[in-house]
N, CA, C and O atoms as CSV, one atom per row, in Angstrom:
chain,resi,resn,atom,element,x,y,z
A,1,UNK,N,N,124.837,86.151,78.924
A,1,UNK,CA,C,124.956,87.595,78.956
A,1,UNK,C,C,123.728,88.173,79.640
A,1,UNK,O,O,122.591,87.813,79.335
A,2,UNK,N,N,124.002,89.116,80.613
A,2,UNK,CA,C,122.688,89.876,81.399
A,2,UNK,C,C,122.530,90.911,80.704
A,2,UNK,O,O,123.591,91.341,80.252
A,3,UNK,N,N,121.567,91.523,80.417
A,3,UNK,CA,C,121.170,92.937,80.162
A,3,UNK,C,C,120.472,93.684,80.926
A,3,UNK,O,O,119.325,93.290,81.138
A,4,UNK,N,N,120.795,94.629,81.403
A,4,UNK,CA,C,120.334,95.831,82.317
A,4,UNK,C,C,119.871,97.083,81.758
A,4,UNK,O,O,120.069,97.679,80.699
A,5,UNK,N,N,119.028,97.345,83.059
A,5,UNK,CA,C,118.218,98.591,82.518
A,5,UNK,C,C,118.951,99.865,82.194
A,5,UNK,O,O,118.275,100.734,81.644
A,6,UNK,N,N,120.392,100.164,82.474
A,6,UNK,CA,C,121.421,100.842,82.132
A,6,UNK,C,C,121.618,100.708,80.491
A,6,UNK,O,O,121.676,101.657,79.709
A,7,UNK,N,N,121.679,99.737,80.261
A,7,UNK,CA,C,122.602,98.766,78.600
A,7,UNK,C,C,121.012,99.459,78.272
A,7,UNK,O,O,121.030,100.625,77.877
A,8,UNK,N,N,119.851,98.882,78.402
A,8,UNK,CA,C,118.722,99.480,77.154
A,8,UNK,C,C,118.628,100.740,77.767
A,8,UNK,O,O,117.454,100.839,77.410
A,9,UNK,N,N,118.789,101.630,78.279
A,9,UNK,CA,C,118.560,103.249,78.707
A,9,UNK,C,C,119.786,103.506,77.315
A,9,UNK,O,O,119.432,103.817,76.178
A,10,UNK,N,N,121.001,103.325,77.669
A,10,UNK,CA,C,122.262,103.659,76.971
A,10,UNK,C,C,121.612,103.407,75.103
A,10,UNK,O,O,121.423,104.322,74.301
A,11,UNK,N,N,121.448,102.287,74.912
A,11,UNK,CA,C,121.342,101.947,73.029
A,11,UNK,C,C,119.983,102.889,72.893
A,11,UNK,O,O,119.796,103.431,71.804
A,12,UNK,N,N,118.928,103.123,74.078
A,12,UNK,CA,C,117.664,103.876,73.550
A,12,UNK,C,C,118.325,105.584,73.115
A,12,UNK,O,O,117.900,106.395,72.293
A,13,UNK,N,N,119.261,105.641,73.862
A,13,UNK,CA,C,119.669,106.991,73.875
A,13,UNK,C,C,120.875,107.313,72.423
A,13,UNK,O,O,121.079,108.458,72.019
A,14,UNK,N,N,121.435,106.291,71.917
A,14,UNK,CA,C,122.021,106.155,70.975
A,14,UNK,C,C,121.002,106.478,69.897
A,14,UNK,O,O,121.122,107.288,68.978
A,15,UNK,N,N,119.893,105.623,70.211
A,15,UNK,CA,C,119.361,105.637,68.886
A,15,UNK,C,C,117.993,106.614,68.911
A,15,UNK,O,O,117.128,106.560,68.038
A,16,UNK,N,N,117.964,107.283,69.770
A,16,UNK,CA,C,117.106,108.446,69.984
A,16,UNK,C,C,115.924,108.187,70.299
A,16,UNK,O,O,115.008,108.882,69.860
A,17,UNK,N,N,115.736,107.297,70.997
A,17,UNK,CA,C,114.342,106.916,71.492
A,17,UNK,C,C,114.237,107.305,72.568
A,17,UNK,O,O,115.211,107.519,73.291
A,18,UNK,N,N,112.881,107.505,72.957
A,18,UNK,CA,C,112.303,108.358,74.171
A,18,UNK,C,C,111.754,106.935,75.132
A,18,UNK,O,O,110.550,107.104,75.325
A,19,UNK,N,N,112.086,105.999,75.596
A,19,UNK,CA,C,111.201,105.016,76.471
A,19,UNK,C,C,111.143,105.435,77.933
A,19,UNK,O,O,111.963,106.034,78.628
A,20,UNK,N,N,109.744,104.868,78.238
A,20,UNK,CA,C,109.385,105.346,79.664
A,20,UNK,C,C,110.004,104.063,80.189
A,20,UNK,O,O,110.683,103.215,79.610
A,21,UNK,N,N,109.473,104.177,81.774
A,21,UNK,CA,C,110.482,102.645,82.743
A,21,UNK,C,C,109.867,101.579,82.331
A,21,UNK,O,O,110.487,100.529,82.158
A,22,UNK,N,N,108.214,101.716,82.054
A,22,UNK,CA,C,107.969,100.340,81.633
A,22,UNK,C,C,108.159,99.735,80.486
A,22,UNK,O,O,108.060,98.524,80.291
A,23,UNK,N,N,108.544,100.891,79.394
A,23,UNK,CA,C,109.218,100.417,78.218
A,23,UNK,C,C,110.751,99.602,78.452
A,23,UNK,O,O,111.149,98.629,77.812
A,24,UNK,N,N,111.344,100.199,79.380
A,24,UNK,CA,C,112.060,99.834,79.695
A,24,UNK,C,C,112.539,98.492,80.021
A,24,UNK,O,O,113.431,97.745,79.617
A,25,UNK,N,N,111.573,98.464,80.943
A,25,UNK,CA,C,111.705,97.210,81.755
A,25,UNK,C,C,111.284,95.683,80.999
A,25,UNK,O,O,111.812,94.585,81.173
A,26,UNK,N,N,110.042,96.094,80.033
A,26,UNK,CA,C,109.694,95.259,78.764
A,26,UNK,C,C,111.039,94.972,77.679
A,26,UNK,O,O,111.310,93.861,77.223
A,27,UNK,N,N,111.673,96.030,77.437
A,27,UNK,CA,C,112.490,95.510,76.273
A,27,UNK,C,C,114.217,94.866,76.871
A,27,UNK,O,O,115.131,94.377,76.207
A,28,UNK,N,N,114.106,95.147,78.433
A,28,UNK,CA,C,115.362,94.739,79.152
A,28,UNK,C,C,114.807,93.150,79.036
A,28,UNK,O,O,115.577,92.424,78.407
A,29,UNK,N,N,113.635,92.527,79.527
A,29,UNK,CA,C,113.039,91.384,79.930
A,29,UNK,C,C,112.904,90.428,78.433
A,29,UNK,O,O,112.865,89.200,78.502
A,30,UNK,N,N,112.853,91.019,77.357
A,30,UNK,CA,C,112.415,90.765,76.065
A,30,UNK,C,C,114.195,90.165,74.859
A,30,UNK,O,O,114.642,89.406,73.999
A,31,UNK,N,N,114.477,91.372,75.860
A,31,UNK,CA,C,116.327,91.087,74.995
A,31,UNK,C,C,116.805,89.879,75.949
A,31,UNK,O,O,117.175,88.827,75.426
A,32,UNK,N,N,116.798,90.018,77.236
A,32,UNK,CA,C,117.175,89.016,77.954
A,32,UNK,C,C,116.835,87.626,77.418
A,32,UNK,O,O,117.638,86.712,77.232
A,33,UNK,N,N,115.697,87.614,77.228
A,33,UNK,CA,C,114.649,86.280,76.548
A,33,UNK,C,C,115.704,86.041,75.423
A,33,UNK,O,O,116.455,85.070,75.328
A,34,UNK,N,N,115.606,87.201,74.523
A,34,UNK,CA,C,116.037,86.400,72.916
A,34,UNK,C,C,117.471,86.233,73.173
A,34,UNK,O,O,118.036,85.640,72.255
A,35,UNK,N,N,118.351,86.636,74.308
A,35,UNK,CA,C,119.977,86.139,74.719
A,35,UNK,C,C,119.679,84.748,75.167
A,35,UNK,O,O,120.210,83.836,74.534
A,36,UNK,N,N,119.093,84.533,75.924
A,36,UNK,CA,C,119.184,83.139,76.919
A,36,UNK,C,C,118.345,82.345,75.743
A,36,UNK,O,O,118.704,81.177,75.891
A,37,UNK,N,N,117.415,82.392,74.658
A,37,UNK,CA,C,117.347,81.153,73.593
A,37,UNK,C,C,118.300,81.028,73.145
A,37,UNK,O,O,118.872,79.938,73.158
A,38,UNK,N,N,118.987,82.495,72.388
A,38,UNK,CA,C,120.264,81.806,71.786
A,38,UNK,C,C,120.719,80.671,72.279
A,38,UNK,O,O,120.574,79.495,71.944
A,39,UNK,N,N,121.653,81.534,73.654
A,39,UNK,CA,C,122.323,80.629,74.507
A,39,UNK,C,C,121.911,79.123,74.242
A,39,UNK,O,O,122.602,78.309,73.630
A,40,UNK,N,N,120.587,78.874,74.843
A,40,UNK,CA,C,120.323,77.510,74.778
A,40,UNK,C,C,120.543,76.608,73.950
A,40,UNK,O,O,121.089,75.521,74.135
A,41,UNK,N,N,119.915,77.261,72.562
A,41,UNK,CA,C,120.206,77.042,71.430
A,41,UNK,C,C,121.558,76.194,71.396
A,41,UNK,O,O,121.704,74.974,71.465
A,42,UNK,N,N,122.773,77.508,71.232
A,42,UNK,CA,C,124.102,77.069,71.049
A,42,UNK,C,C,124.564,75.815,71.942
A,42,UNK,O,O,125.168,74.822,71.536
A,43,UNK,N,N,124.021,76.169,73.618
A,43,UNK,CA,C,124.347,74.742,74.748
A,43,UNK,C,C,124.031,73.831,74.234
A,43,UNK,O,O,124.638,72.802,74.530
A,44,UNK,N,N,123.071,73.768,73.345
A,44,UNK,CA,C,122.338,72.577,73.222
A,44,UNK,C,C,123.314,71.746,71.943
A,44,UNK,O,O,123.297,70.525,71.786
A,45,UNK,N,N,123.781,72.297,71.470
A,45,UNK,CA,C,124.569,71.798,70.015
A,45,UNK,C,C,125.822,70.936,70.800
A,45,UNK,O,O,126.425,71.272,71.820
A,46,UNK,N,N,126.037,69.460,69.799
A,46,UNK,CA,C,127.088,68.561,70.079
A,46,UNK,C,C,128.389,69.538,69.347
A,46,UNK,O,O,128.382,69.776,68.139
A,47,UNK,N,N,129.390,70.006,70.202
A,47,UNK,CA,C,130.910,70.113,69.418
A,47,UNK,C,C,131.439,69.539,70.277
A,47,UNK,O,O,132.163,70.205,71.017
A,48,UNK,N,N,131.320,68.346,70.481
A,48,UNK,CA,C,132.477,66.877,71.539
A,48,UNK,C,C,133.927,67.539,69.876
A,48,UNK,O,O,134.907,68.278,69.964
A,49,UNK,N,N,133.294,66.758,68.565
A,49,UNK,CA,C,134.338,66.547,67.728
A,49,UNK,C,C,134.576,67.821,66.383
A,49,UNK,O,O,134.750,67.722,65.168
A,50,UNK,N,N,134.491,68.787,67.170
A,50,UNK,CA,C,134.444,69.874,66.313
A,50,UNK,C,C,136.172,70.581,66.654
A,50,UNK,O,O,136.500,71.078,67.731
A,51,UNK,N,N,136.770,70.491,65.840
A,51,UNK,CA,C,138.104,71.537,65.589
A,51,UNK,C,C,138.383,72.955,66.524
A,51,UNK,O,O,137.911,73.666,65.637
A,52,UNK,N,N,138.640,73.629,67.244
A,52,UNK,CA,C,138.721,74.976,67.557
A,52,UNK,C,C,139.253,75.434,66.547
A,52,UNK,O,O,140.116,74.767,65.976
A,53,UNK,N,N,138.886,76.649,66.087
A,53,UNK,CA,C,139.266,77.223,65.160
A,53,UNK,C,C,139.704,79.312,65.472
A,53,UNK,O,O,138.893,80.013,66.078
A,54,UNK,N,N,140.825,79.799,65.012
A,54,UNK,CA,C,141.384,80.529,65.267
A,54,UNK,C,C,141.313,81.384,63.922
A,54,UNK,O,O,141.523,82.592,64.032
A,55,UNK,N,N,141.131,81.040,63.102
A,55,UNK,CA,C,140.612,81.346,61.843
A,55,UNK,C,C,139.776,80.714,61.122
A,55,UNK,O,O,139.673,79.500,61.296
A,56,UNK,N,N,138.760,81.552,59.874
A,56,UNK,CA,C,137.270,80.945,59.081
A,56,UNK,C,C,138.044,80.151,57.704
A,56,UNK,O,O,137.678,79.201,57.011
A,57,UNK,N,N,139.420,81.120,57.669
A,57,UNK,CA,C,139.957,80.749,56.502
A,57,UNK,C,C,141.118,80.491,56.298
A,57,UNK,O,O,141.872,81.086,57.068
A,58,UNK,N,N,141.734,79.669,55.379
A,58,UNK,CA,C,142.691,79.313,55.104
A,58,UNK,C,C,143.547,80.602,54.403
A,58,UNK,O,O,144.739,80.471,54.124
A,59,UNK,N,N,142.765,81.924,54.136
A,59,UNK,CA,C,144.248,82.793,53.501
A,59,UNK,C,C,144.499,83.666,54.118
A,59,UNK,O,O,143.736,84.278,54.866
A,60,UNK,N,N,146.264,83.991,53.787
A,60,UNK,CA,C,147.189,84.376,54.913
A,60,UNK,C,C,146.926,85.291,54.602
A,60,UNK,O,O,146.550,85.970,55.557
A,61,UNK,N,N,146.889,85.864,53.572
A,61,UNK,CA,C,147.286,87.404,53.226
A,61,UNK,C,C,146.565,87.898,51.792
A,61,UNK,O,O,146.828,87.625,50.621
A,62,UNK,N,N,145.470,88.802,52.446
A,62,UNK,CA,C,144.872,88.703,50.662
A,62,UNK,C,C,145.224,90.242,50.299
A,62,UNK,O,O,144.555,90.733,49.389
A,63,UNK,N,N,146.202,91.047,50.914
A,63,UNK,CA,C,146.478,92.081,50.626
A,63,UNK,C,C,147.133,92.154,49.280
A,63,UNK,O,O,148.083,91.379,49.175
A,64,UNK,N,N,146.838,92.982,48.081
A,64,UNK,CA,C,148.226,93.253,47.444
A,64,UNK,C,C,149.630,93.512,47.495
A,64,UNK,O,O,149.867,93.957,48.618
A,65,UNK,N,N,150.599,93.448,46.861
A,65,UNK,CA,C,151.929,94.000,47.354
A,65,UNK,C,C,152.257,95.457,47.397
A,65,UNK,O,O,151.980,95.901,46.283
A,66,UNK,N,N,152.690,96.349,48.118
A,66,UNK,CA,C,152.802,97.852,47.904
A,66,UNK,C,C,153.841,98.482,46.950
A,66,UNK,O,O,154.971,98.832,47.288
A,67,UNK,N,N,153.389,98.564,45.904
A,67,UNK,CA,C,154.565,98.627,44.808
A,67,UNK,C,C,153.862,99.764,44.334
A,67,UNK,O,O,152.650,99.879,44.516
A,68,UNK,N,N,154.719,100.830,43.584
A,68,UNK,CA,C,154.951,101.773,43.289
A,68,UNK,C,C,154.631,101.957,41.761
A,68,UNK,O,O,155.445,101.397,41.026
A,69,UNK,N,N,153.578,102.649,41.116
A,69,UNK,CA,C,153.491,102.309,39.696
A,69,UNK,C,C,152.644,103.503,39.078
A,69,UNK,O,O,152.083,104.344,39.782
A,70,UNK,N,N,152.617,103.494,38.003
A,70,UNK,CA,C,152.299,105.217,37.217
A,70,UNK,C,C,150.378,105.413,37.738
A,70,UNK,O,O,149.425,104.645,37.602
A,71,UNK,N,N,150.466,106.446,38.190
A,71,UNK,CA,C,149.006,107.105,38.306
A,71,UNK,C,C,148.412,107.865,37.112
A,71,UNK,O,O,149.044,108.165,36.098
A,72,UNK,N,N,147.177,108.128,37.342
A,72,UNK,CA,C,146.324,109.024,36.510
A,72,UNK,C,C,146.941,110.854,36.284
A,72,UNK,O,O,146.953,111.645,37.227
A,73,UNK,N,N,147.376,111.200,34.938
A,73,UNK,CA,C,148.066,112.714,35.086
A,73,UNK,C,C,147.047,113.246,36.070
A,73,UNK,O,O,146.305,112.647,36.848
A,74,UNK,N,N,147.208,114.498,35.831
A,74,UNK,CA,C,146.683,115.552,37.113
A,74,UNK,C,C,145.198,116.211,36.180
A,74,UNK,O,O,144.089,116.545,36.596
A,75,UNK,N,N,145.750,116.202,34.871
A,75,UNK,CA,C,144.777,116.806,34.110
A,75,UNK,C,C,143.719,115.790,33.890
A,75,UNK,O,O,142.552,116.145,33.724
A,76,UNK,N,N,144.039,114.665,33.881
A,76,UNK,CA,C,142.910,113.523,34.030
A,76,UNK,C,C,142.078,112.996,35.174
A,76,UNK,O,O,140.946,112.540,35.016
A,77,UNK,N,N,142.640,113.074,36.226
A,77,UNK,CA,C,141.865,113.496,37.123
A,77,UNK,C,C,141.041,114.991,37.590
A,77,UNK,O,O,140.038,115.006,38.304
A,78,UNK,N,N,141.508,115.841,37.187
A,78,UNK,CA,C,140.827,117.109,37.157
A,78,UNK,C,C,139.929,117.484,36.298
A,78,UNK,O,O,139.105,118.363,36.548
A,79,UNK,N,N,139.993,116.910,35.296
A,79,UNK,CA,C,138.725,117.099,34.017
A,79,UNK,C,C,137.513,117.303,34.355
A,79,UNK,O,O,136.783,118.196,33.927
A,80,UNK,N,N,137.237,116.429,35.187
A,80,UNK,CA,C,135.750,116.746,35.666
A,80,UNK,C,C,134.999,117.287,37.231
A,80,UNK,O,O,133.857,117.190,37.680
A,81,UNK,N,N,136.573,118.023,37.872
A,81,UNK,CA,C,136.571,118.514,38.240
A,81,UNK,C,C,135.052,119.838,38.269
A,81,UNK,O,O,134.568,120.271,37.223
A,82,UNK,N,N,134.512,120.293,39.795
A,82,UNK,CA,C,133.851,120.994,39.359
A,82,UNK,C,C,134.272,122.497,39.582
A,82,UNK,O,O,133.616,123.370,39.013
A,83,UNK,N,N,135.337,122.836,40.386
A,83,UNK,CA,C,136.459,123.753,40.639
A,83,UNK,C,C,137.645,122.877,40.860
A,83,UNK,O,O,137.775,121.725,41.272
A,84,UNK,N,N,138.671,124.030,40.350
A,84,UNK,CA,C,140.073,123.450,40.263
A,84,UNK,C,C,140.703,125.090,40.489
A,84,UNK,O,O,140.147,126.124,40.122
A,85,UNK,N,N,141.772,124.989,41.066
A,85,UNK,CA,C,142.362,125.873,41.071
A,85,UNK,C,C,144.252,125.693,41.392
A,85,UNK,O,O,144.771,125.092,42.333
A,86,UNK,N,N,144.831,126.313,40.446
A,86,UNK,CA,C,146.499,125.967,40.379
A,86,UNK,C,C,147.096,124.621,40.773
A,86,UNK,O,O,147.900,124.205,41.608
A,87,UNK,N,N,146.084,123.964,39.462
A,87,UNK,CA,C,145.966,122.395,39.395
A,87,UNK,C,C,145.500,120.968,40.689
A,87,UNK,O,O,145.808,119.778,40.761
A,88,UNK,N,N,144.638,121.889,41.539
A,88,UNK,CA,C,144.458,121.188,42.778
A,88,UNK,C,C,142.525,121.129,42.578
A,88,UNK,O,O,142.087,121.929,41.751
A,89,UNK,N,N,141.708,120.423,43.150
A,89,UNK,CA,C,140.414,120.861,43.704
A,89,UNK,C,C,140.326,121.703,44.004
A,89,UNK,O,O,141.309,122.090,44.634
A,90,UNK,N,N,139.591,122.348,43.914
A,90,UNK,CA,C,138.862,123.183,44.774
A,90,UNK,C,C,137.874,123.344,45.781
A,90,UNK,O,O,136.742,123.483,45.317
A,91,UNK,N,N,137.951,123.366,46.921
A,91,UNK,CA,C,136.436,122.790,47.645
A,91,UNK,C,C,135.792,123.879,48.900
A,91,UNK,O,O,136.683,123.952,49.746
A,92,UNK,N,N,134.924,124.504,49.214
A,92,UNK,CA,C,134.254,124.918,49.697
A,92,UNK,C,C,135.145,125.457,50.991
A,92,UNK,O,O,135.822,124.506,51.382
A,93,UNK,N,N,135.386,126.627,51.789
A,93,UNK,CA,C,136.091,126.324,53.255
A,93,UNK,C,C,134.806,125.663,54.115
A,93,UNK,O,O,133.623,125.997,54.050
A,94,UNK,N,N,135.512,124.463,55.064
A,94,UNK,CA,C,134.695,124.488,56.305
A,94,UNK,C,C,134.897,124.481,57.221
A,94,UNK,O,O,134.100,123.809,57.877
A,95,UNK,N,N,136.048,125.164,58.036
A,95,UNK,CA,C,136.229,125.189,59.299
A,95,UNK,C,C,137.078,126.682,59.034
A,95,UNK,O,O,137.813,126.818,58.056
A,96,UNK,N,N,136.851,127.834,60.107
A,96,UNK,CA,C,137.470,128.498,60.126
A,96,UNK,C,C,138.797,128.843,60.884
A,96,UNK,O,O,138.847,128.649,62.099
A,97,UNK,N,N,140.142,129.475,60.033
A,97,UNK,CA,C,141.205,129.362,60.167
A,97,UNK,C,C,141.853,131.058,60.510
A,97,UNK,O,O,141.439,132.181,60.223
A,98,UNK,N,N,143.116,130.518,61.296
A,98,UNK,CA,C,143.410,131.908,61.392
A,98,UNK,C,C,144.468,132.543,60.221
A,98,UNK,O,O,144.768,133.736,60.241
């Protein structure tokens, strides 16, 4: 993977940092570095007899089933309510409407 002085201008600006060009040019040269050890790193590892793998895990489906079943009354959820009004929340307006 290359990194360019575009890619660190772009994440400095995400994350609100002010870098000058030679900051720049230091942390383009610096990320590059810690990509290409990885890299090596990983080149360097034997998977001749390693599996491809398409999944980490063996489960298909850890969702629950969508079934239909009694909720909390209205008054039990509203109890601690800190406004309520004609059995609903109540909450602050924030966007104005016509």
């Amino acid at each position: 993977m290359k990194v360019n002085e575009d890619d660190i201008r772009q994440v400095a600006q995400v994350s609100k940092l002010a870098l000058t060009e030679d900051e720049v040019k230091y942390m383009m040269e610096d990320l590059q570095a810690s990509f290409q050890y990885v890299a090596d790193k990983l080149s360097a590892l034997d998977t001749e007899h390693v599996c491809d793998m398409d999944q980490v895990t063996t489960n298909k489906n850890v969702f629950r089933d969508d079934v239909c079943k009694d909720s909390l009354e209205r008054e039990e959820i509203l109890r601690n309510a800190s406004e309520k009004e004609n059995g609903y929340f109540k909450v602050p307006k924030v966007m104005e409407g016509n």
